[in-house]
C-alpha positions in Angstrom: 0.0 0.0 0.0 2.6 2.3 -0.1 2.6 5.1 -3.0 3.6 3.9 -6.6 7.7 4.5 -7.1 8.7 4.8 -3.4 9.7 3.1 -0.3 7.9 3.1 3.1 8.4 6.2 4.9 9.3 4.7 8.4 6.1 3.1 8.7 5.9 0.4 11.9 6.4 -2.9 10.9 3.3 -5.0 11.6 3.7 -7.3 14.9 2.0 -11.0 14.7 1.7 -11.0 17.7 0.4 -7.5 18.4 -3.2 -9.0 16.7 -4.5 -12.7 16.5 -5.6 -14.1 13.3 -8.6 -12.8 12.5 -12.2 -15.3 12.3 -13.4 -15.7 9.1 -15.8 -13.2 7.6 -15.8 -9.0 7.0 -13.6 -7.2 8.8 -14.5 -4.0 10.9 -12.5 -0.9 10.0 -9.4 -0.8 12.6 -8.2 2.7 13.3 -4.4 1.5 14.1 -6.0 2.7 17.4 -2.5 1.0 18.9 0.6 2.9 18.1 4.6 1.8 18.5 5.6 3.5 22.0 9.2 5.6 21.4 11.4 7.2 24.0 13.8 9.9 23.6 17.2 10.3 25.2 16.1 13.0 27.2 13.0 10.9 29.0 10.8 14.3 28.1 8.0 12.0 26.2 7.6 8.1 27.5 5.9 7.0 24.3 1.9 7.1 24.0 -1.1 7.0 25.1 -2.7 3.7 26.3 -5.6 3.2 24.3 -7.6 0.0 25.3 -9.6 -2.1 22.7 -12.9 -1.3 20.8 -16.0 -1.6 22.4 -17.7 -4.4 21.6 -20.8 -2.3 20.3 -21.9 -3.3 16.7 -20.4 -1.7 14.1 -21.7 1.4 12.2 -22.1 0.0 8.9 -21.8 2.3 5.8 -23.2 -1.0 2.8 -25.7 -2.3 5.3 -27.7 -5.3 4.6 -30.3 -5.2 2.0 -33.1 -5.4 5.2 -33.2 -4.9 8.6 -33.3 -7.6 11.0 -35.2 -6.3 14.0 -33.3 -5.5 17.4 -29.6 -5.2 17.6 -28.1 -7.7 19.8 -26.5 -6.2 23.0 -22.7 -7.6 23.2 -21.4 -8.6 27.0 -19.9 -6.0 29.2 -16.6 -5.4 28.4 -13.8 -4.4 30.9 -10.8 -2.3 30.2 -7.8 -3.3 32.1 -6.4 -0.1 33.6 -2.2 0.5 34.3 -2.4 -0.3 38.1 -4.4 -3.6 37.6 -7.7 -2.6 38.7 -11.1 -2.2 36.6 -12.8 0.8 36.5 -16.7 0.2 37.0 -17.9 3.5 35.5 -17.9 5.2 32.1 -18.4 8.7 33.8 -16.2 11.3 35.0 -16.7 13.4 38.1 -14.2 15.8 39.4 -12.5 13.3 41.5 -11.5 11.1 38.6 -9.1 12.9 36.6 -6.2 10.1 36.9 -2.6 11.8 38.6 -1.0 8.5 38.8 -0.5 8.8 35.4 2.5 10.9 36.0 4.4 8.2 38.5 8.2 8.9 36.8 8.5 5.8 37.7 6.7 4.5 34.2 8.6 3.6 31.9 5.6 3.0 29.3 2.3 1.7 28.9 1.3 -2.0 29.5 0.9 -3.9 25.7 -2.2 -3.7 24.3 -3.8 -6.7 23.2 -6.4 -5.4 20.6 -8.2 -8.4 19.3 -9.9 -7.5 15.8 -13.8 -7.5 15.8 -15.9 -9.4 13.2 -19.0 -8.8 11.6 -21.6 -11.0 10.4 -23.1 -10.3 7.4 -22.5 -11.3 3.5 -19.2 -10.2 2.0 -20.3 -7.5 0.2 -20.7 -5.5 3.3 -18.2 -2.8 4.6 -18.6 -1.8 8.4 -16.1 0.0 10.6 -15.0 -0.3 14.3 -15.0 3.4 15.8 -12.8 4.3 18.7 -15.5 4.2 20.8 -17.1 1.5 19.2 -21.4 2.6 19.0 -22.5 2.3 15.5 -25.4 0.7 14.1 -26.3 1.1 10.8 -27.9 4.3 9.3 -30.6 1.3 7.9 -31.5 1.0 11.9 -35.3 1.5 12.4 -35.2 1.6 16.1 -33.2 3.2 18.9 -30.2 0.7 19.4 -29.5 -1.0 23.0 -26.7 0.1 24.7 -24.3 -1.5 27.3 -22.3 0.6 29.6 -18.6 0.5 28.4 -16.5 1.5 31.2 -14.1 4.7 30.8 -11.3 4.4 28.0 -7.5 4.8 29.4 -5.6 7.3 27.5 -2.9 7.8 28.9 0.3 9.8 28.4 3.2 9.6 30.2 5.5 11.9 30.8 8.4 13.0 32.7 6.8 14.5 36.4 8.8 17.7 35.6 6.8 18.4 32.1 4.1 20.8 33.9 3.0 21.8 30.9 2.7 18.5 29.0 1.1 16.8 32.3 -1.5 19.5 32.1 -2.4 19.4 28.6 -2.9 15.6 29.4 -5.0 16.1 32.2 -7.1 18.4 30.0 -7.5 15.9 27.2 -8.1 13.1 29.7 -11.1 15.1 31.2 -12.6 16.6 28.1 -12.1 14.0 25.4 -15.8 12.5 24.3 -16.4 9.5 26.2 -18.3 6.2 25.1 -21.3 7.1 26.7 -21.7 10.8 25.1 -21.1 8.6 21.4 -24.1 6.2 22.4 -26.1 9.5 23.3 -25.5 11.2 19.9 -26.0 7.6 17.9 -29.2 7.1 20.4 -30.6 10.4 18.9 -29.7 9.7 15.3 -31.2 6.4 15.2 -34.5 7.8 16.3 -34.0 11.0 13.6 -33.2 8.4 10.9 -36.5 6.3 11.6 -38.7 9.9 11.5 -37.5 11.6 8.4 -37.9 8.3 6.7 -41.3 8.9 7.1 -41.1 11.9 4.7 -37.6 11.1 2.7 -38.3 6.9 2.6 -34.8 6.6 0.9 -33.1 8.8 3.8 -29.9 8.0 5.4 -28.0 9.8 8.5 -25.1 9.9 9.4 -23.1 10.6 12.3 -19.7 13.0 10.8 -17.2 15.6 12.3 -15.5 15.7 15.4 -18.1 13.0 16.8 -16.1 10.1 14.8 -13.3 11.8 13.9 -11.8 11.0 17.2 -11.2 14.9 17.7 -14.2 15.8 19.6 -14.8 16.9 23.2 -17.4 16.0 25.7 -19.2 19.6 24.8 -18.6 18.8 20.6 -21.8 19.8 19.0 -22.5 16.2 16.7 -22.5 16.8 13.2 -25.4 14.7 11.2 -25.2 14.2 7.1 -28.6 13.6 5.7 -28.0 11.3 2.3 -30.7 11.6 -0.6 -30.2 10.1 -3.7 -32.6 10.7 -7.0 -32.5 11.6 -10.3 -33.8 14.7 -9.1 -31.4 17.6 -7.7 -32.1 18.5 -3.6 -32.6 21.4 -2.6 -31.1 21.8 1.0 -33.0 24.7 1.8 -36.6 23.2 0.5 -35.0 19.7 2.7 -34.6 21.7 5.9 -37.5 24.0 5.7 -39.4 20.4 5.5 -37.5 18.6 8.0 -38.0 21.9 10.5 -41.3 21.4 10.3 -40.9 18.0 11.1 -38.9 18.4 13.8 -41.1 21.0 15.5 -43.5 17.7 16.3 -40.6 15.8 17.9 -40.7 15.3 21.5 -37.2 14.9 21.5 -36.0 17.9 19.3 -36.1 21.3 20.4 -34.4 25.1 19.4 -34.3 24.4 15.8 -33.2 26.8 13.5 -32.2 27.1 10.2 -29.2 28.1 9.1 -28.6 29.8 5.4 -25.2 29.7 5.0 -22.9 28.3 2.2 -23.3 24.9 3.5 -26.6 25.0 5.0 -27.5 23.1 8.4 -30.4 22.6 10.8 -29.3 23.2 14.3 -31.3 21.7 17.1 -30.9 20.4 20.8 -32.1 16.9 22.0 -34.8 18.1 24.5 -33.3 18.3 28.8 -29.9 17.6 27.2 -26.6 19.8 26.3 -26.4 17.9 23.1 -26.9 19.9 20.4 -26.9 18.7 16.8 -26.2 20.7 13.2 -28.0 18.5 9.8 -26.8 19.2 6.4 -27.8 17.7 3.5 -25.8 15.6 1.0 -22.5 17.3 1.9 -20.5 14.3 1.6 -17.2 15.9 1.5 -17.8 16.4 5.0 -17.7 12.1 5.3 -14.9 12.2 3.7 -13.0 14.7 5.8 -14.1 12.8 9.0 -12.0 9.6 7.8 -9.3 11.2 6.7 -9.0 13.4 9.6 -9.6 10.2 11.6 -6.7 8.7 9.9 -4.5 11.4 11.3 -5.7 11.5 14.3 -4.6 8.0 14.9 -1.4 8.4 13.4 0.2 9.8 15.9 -0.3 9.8 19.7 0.0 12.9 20.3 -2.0 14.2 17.9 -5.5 14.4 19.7 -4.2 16.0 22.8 -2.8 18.5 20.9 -6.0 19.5 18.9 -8.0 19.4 21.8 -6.1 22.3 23.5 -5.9 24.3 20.6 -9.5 24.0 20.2 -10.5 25.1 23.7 -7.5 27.6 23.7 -8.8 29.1 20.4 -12.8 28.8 21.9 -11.4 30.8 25.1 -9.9 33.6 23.1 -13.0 34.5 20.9 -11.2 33.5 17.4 -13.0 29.7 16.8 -16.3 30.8 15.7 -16.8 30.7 11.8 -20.0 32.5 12.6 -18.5 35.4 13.7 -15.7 36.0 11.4 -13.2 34.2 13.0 -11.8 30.4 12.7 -13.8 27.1 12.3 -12.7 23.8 14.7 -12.2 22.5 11.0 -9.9 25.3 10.0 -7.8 24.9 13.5 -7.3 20.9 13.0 -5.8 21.5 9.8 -3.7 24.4 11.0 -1.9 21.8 13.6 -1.7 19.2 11.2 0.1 21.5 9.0 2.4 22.7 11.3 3.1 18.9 12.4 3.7 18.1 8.7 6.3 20.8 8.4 8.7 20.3 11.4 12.3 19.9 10.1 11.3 16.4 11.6 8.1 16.1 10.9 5.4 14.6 13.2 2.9 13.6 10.4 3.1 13.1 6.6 0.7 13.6 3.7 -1.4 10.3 4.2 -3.5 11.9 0.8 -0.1 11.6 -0.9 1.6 8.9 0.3 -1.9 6.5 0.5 -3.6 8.3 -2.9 -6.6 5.2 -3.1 -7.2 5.1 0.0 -8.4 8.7 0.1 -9.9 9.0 -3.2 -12.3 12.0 -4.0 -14.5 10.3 -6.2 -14.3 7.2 -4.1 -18.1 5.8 -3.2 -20.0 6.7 0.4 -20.4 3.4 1.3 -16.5 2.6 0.5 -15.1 5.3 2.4 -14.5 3.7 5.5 -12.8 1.1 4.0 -10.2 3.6 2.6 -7.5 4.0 6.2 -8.2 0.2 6.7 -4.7 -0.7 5.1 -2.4 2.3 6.2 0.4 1.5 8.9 1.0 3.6 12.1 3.7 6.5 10.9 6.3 6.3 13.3 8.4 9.4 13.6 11.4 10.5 14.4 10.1 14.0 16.2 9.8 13.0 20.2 8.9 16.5 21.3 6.8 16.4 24.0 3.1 17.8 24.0 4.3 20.8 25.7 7.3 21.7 23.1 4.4 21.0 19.9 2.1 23.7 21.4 4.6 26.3 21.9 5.8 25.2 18.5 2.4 25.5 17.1 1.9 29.1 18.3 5.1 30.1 17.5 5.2 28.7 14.0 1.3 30.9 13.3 2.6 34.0 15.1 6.5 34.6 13.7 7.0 32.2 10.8 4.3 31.4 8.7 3.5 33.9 5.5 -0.3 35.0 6.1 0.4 37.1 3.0 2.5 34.6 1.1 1.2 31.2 1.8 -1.3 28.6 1.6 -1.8 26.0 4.1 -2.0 22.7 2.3 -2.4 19.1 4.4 -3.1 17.4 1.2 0.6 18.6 0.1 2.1 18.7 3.2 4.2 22.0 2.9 2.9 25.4 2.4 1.6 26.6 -1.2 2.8 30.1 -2.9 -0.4 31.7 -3.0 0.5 33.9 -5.9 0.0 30.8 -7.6 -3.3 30.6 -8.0 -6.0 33.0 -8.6 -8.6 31.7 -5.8 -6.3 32.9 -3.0 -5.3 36.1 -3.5 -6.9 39.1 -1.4 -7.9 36.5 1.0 -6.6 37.1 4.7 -6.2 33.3 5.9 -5.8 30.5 3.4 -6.4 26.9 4.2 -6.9 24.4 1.0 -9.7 21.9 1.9 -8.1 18.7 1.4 -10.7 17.4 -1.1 -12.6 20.5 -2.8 -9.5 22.4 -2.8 -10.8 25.8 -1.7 -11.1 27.6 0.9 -12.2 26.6 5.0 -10.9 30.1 6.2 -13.1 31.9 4.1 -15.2 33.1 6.8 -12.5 35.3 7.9 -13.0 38.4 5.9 -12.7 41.4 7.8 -9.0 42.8 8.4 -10.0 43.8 12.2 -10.9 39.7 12.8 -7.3 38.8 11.0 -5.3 41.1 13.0 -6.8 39.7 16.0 -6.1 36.6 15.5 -3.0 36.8 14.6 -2.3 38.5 17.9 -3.7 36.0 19.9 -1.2 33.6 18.5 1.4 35.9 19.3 0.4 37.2 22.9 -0.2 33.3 24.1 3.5 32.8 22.4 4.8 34.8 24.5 3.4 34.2 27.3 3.4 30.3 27.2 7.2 30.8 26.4 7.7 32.7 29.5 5.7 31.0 32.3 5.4 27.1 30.7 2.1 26.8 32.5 -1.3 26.3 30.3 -3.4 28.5 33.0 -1.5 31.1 31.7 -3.4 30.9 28.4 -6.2 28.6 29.5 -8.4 28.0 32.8 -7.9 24.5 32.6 -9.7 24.0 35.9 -13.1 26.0 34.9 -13.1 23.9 31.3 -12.3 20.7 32.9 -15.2 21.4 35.8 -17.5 22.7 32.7 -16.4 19.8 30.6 -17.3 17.0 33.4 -20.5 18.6 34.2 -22.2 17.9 31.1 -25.6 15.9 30.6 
């Protein structure tokens, strides 16, 4: 699977017996979800995050089964096996939980994982996928799925007990990732969407898309839903949500809908006595597309989903990640980091787009795009800067080095694109290509007073992150963690 006239790019060899053979029939997609564990000389990153096994929830399956067969089964409890031995009972947080022994010096690295490979049952033609929290029925599912309590995932970094700053951007990720349960909530609410607009759109199919299964959301991650129709006829999105508004309005589920006219347009709405709050768009399958390759990168390094996490709720706390107000979308923010990470003089990521070209095609079929990652290796890289180092690298890098006026960020290329180059990018303030549609996710920033300020947030939070090396500085990790674990 590597690209056509070159070599593997330090890819990890795969381990026998790292995964058993796998039982005969359709395999789940597998997220590489377990990555090689590396040490530098200076003991200032011990290796990865410990990232226990999927869930044994049924798969989400993207070429379903001609019919639906009635309930889906309810799989056994299954019990992660934490790093001091003991089992963890719950799947929620409270403010009590948030796990210090994690930064015992004393730790050389994580336990091994033993990630045994999930099967489906089904005929051969289907193609199913095993997310990192593991809740997925299929969009064909005409009821509200079962769901088993999965107890809390492990993620754990470990680092040397001097790295304040690394142990606190851990403890921050370890708080506010998304958690199994709030997955099951979100898939709970979709399967009960899907079954009511099929009552007006018969051919209908939902999806769950965005940071929800891009393994980059946070317990307070609005869930992004893709409505599918296909005809010979041309949707309107607009005439869809106006209908589907109406629809909603009679839900006793659904409240605060509005509609939302923008370029993509979306349905926002809140599951009723809930903080989960949805946005629907229609047929914007670039947006499925996106979520597995972003996936793939998330995965592809360990340090990758901490690292997005902060910058999101850094960027949230300073007023520039709201595309709604002129300012930076979460989308626009994850590609700014992986950027960055793909252009260290050792970099942290490649161009997966490059390097894996079929696996990420943009004409490939919906119902094949999970299958595209399935094949690509864990990228193992030669980079050990700790979590704390790629932050201050990352602000650095937006506020001194990179050419807002020269330069196009460009994950699909890896490297930064001249943007004199081409016509679409000049007299723009902030560009950043879309990895499959090629134009522009910063587009909302259009004003010169929104540019300038965020460019001086990056600079300000530079500064003072280089001075002090303590993420209260820039962030009230406390209050976001407290907000975070507090969610219902």
């Amino acid at each position: 699977m590597f690209p056509r006239n070159a070599g593997p790019r330090q890819r990890a060899p795969y381990r026998a017996d790292s995964y058993p053979p796998p039982a005969p029939g359709p395999r789940p997609h597998d997220y590489n979800l377990q990555r090689v564990a590396s040490v530098n000389n200076n003991r200032r990153l011990f290796g990865s995050f410990y990232v226990p096994g999927p869930a044994r929830f049924p798969p989400y399956e993207w070429k379903p089964r001609a019919q639906a067969t009635g309930l889906l089964p309810v799989p056994p409890p299954h019990m992660a096996t934490m790093t001091n031995g003991r089992k963890r009972q719950n799947d929620d947080y409270s403010s009590h939980e948030v796990k210090r022994q994690r930064l015992d010096p004393t730790l050389s690295r994580a336990p091994p994982l033993h990630c045994p490979d999930q099967v489906v049952a089904g005929s051969s033609r289907s193609s199913s996928f095993a997310a990192f929290d593991g809740f997925h029925p299929s969009p064909h599912a005409d009821i509200q799925p079962q769901v088993t309590a999965v107890p809390k995932s492990s993620n754990i970094l470990q680092i040397d007990a001097e790295d304040k700053l690394s142990n606190q951007m851990v403890e921050l990720f370890d708080a506010c990732q998304q958690k199994t349960s709030d997955l099951a909530r979100k898939e709970t609410c979709r399967a009960r969407l899907q079954k009511d607009i099929q009552s007006i759109y018969a051919v209908a199919r939902l999806y769950l898309t965005g940071s929800s299964m891009n393994g980059l959301g946070c317990r307070s991650s609005d869930a992004d839903l893709c409505l599918i129709l296909k005809g010979k006829k041309k949707t309107d999105p607009i005439h869809v949500l106006v209908v589907l508004q109406r629809l909603f309005k009679s839900l006793l589920y659904v409240e605060k809908t509005q509609l939302i006219r923008a370029t993509v347009p979306i349905l926002k709405f809140k599951e009723k006595g809930s903080d989960l709050e949805f946005d629907l768009n229609i047929n914007n399958t670039v947006g499925i597309r996106n979520t597995f390759l972003l996936r793939s990168y998330a995965y592809a390094d360990l340090r990758i989903r901490p690292l997005i996490l902060v910058v999101k709720k850094w960027a949230r706390h300073h007023k520039i990640n709201d595309a709604s107000k002129g300012t930076l979308s979460s989308y626009t923010l994850v590609l700014m980091v992986l950027h960055y990470l793909q252009t260290l003089k050792q970099p942290v990521l490649p161009s997966l787009q490059k390097d894996y070209p079929e696996c990420f095609h943009p004409s490939m079929d919906i119902d094949m795009i999970p299958e595209g990652s399935k094949h690509i290796p864990p990228y193992i890289s030669r980079n050990h800067s700790p979590l704390g180092e790629l932050l201050l690298g990352f602000l650095k890098y937006y506020a001194t080095d990179f050419r807002w006026d020269m330069q196009v960020i460009s994950v699909r290329e890896a490297k930064a694109l001249p943007k004199n180059n081409f016509q679409q990018w000049r007299n723009k303030y902030i560009c950043v290509e879309e990895p499959f549609e090629r134009n522009n996710v910063a587009r909302a920033v259009h004003e010169q007073m929104k540019f300038v300020t965020i460019k001086a947030e990056f600079a300000q939070s530079c500064r003072t992150l280089q001075d002090r090396k303590d993420l209260n500085s820039i962030l009230p990790v406390r209050a976001i963690i407290n907000k975070e674990v507090s969610r219902r």
